[in-house]
KOLSE-479653 format. One record per residue (C-alpha): z, y, x; residue in three letters. Coordinates in pm, 1 decimal. Each point is the difference from the previous one (the first is absolute). Layout:
BEGIN
<<Z, Y, X>, ALA>;
...
REM end
This chain:
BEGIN
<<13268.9, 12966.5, 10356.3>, UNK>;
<<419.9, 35.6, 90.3>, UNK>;
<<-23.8, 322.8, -176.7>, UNK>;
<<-169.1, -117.0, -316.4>, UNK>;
<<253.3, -324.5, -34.7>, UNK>;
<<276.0, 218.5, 98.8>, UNK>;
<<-55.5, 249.0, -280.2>, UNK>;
<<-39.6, -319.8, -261.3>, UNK>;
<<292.3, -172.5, 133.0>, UNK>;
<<203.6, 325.9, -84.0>, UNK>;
<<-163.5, 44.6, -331.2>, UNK>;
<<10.8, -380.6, -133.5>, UNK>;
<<-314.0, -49.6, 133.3>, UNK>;
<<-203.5, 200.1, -251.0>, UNK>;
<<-328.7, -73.7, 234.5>, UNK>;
<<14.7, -270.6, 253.6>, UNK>;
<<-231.5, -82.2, 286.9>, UNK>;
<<-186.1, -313.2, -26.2>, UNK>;
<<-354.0, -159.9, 114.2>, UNK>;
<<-155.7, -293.5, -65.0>, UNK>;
<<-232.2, -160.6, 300.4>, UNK>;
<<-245.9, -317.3, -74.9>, UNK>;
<<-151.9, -135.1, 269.2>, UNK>;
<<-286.8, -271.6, -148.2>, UNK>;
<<-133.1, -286.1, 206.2>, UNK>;
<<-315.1, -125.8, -125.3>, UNK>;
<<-67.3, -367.0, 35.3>, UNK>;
<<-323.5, -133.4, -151.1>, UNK>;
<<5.1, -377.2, 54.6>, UNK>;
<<-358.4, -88.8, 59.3>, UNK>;
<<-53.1, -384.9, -0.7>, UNK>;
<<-333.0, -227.9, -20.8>, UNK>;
<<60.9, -284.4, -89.6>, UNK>;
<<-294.9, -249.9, -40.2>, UNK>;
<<76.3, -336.7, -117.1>, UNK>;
<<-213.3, -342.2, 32.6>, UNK>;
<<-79.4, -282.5, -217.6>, UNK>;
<<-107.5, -259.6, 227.8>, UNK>;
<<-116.5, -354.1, -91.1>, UNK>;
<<88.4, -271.6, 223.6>, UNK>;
<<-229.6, -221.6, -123.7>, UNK>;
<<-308.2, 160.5, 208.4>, UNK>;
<<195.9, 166.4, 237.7>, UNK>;
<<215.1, -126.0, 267.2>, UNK>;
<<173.7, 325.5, 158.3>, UNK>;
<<-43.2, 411.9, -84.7>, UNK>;
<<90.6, 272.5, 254.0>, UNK>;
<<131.1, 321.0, -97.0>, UNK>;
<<143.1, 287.1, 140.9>, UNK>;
<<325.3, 223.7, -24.9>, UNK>;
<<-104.3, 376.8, 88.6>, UNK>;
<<302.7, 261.9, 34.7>, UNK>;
<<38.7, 368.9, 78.7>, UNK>;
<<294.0, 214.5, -46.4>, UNK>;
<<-150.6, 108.5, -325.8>, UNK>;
<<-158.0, -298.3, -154.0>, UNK>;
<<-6.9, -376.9, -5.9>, UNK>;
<<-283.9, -232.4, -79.0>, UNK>;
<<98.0, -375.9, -84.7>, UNK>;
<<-214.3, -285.8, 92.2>, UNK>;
<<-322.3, 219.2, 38.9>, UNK>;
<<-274.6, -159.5, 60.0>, UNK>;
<<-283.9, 117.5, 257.8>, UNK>;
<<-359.3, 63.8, -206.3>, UNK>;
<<-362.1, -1.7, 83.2>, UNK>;
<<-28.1, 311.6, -177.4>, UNK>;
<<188.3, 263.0, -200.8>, UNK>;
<<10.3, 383.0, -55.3>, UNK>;
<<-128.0, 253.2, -234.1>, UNK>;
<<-417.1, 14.2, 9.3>, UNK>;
<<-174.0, 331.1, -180.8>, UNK>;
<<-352.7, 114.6, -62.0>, UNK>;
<<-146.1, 305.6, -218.1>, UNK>;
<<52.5, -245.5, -315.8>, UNK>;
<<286.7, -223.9, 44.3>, UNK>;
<<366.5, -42.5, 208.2>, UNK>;
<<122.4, -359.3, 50.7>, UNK>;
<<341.5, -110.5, 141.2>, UNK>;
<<-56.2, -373.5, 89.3>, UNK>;
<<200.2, -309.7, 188.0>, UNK>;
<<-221.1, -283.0, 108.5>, UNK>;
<<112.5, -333.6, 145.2>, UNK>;
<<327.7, -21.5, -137.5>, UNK>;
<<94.6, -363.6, -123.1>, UNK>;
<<87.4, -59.8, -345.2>, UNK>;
<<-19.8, 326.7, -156.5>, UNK>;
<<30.7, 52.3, -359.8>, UNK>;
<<325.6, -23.8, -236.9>, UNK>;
<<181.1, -336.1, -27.5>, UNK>;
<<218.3, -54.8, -289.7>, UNK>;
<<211.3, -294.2, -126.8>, UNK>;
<<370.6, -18.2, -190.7>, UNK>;
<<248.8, 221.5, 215.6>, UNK>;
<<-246.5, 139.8, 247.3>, UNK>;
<<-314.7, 269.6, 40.0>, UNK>;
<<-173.6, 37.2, 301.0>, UNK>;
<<-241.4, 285.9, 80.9>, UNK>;
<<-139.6, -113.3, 346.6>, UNK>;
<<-241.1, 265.8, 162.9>, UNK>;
<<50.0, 384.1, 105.0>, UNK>;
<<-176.9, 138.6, -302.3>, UNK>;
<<287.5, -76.6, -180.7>, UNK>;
<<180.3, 227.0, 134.8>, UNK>;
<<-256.2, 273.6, 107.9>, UNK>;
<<58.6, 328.4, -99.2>, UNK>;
<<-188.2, 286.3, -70.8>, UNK>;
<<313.9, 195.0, -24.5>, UNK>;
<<229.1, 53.7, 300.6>, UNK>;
<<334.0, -29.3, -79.5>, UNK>;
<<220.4, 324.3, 121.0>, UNK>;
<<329.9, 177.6, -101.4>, UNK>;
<<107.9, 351.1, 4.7>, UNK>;
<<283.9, 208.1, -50.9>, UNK>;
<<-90.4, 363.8, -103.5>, UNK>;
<<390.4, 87.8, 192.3>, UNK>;
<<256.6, -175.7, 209.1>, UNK>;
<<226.5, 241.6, 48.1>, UNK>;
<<178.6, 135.1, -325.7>, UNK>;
<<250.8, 288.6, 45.9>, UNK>;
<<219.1, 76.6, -298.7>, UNK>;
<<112.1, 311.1, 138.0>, UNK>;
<<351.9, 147.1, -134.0>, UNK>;
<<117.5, -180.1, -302.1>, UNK>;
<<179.4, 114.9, -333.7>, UNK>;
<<223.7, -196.9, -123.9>, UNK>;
<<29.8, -95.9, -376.6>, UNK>;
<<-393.0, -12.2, 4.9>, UNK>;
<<-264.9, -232.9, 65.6>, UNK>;
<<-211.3, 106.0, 349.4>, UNK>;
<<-361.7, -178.2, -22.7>, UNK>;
<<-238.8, -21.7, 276.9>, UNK>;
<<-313.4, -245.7, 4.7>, UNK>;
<<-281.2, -119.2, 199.0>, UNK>;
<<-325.1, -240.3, -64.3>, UNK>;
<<-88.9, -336.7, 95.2>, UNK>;
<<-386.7, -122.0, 30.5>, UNK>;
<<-112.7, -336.2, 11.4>, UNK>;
<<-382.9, -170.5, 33.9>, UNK>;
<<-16.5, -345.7, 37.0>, UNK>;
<<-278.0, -217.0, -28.9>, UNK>;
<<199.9, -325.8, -62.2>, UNK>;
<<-36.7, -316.8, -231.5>, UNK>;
<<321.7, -34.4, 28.4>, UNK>;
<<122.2, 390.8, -89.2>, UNK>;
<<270.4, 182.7, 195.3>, UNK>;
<<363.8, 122.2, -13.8>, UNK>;
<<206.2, 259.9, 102.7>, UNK>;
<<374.5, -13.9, 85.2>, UNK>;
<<286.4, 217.7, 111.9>, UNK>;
<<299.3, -29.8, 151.3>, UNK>;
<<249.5, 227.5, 139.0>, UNK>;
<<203.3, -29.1, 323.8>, UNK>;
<<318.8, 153.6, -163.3>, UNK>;
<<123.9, 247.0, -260.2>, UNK>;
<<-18.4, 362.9, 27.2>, UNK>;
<<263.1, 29.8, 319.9>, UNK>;
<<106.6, 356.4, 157.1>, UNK>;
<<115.0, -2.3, 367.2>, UNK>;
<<307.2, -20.2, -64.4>, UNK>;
<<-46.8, -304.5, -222.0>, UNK>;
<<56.1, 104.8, -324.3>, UNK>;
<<-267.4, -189.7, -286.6>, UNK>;
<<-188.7, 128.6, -213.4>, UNK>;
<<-6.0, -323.5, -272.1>, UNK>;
<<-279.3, -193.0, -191.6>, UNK>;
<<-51.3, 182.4, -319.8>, UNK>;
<<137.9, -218.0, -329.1>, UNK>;
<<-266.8, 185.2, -236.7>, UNK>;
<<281.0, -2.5, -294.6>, UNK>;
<<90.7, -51.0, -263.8>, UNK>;
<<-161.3, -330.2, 40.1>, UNK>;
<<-6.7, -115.5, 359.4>, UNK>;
<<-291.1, -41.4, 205.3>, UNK>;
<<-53.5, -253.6, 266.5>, UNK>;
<<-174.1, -53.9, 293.0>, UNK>;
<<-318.3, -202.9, -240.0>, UNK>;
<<100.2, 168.7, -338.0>, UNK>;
<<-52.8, 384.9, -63.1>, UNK>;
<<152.4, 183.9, -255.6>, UNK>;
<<35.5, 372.1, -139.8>, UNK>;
<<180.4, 251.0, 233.7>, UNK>;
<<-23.5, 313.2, -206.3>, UNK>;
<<407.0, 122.3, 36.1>, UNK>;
<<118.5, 167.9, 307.2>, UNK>;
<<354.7, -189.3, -117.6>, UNK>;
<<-160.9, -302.7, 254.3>, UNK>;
<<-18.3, 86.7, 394.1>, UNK>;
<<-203.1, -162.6, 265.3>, UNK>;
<<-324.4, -64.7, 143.0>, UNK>;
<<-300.4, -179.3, -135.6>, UNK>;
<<-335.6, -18.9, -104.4>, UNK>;
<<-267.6, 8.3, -252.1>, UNK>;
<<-377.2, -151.2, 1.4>, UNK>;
<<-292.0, 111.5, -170.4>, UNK>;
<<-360.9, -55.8, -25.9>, UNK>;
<<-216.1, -335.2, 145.7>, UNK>;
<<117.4, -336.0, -18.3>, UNK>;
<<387.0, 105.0, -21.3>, UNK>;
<<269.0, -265.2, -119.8>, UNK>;
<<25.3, 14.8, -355.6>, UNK>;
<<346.7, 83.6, -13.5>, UNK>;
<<-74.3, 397.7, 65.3>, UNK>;
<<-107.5, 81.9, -367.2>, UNK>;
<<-18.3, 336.0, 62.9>, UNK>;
<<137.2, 298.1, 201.5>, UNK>;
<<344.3, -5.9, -58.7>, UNK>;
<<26.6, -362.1, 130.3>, UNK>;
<<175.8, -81.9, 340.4>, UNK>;
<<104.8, -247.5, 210.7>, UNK>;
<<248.7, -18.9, 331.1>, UNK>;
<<-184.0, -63.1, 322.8>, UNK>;
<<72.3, -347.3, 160.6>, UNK>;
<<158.1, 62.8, 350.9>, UNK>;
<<77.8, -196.1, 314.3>, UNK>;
<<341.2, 33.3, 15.0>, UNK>;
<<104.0, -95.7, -316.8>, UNK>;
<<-241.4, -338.1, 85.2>, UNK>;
<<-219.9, 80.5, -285.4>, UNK>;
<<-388.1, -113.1, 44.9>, UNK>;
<<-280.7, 168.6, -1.9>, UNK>;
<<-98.2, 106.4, -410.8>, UNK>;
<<-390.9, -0.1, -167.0>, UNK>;
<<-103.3, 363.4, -75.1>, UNK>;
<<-405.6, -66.7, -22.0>, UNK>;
<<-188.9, -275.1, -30.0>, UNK>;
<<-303.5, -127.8, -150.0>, UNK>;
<<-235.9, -282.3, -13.1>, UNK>;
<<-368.4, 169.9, -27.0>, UNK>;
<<-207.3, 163.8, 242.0>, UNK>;
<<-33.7, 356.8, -14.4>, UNK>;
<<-18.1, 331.6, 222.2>, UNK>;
<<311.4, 254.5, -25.0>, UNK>;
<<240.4, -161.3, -169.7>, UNK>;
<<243.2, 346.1, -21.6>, UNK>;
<<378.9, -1.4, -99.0>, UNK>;
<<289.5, 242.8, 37.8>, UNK>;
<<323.9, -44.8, 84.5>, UNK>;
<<251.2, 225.3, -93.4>, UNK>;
<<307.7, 34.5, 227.6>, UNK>;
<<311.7, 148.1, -196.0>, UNK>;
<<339.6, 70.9, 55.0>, UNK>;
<<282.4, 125.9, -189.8>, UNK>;
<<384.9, 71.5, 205.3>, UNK>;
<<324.0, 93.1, -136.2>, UNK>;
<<244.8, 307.1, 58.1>, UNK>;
<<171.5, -227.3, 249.8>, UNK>;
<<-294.5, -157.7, 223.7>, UNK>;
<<78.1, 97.0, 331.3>, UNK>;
<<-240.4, 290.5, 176.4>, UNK>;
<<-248.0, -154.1, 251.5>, UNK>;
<<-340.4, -97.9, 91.5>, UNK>;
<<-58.7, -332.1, -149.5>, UNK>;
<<-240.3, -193.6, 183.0>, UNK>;
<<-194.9, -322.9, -69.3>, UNK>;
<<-317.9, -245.5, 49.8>, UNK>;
<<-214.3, -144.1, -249.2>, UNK>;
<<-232.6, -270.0, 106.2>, UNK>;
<<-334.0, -83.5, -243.3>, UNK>;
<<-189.1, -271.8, 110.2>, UNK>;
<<-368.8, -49.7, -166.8>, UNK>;
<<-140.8, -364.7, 2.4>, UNK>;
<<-325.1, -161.3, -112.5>, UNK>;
<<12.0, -338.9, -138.8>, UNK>;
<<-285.8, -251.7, 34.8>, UNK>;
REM end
């Protein structure tokens, strides 16, 4: 490695040394939620429960005579019995859908990332390096599911030099708005989204965005989402970055976070 950014320092760093680490944490929010409406005229109190686990949460569950999934050679049944009130309640401003079989799912929801660690390698300057890796998302949801991402800084070398959040160019991208980044005239880091449920703002390929980072106290930014149940839900993400003559030689480190969540 000191040879290699020796010889580019002394040659105006015709190939630099830089890599690019992600390290993904994977939250999938999984929350019941069972709502009741009670009448009072009949009914003087109702008991419920509040379950918890360190990976779900169950609000004002209520403890049945019965419920499971029941199968024979001809049929499969997935039943809740003694639950009060079920059914859906609407009126002006409100639904409710009291019961679990509003929210039972045949689908389970999961996440994947097909790599979390992408390595760049030695970069050119004057010309765009790509890498990319998949994300995969089932959910069985009413409510859909999103996918956000958020970085814990820029592209930073050890001895602190940035790499910074691309501008696209000639019109300028933002952290919610892609645009075309098709000349090498534009340096810095960023990404571009394609396939399933992606924001509509990538229209095609040569559309990027900056990632939203930590630091700079950005939030956390939509890159999939959708509303309707379904099995592999598959996009790619396309990491690329472009550096100048003058961007200092280093390895360039950072952390992106994606966090997938099911909404009931």
């Amino acid at each position: 490695m000191k040879q290699r950014i020796k010889k580019a320092q002394s040659s105006k760093l015709k190939a630099q040394s830089y890599s690019l680490k992600f390290r993904v944490f994977l939250f999938a929010f999984l929350i019941a939620t069972l709502h009741f409406a009670l009448c009072t005229l009949h009914l003087s109190e109702a008991n419920a429960l509040n379950l918890k686990s360190d990976s779900y949460e169950i609000q004002m569950g209520d403890i049945n005579m019965g419920a499971g999934s029941k199968n024979s050679d001809s049929y499969s049944l997935n039943d809740t019995m003694g639950q009060i009130a079920p059914g859906e309640y609407t009126s002006t401003g409100y639904k409710v859908l009291a019961g679990f079989q509003y929210i039972h799912s045949l689908i389970p929801f999961t996440f994947t990332i097909s790599d979390i660690s992408i390595d760049f390698g030695a970069l050119t300057f004057g010309s765009f390096n790509n890498q990319t890796n998949n994300l995969t998302v089932s959910c069985g949801s009413a409510g859909g599911y999103q996918v956000t991402v958020l970085a814990n800084k820029q592209l930073t070398s050890q001895a602190g030099s940035t790499i910074p959040k691309t501008t696209c160019g000639p019109t300028t991208c933002t952290l919610t708005t892609a645009q075309p980044w098709t000349s090498t005239d534009y340096y810095g880091f960023g990404y571009n989204m394609s396939g399933d449920n992606i924001p509509s703002d990538f229209v095609d390929s040569t559309y990027f965005r900056p990632f939203p980072d930590e630091q700079s106290t950005d939030t956390a930014k939509i890159v999939m989402s959708g509303s309707n149940v379904g099995r592999n839900f598959q996009s790619t993400v396309t990491y690329r970055i472009n550096i100048s003559n003058t961007q200092a030689a280093g390895k360039y480190e950072n952390i992106l976070t994606f966090v997938a969540t099911p909404t009931f």
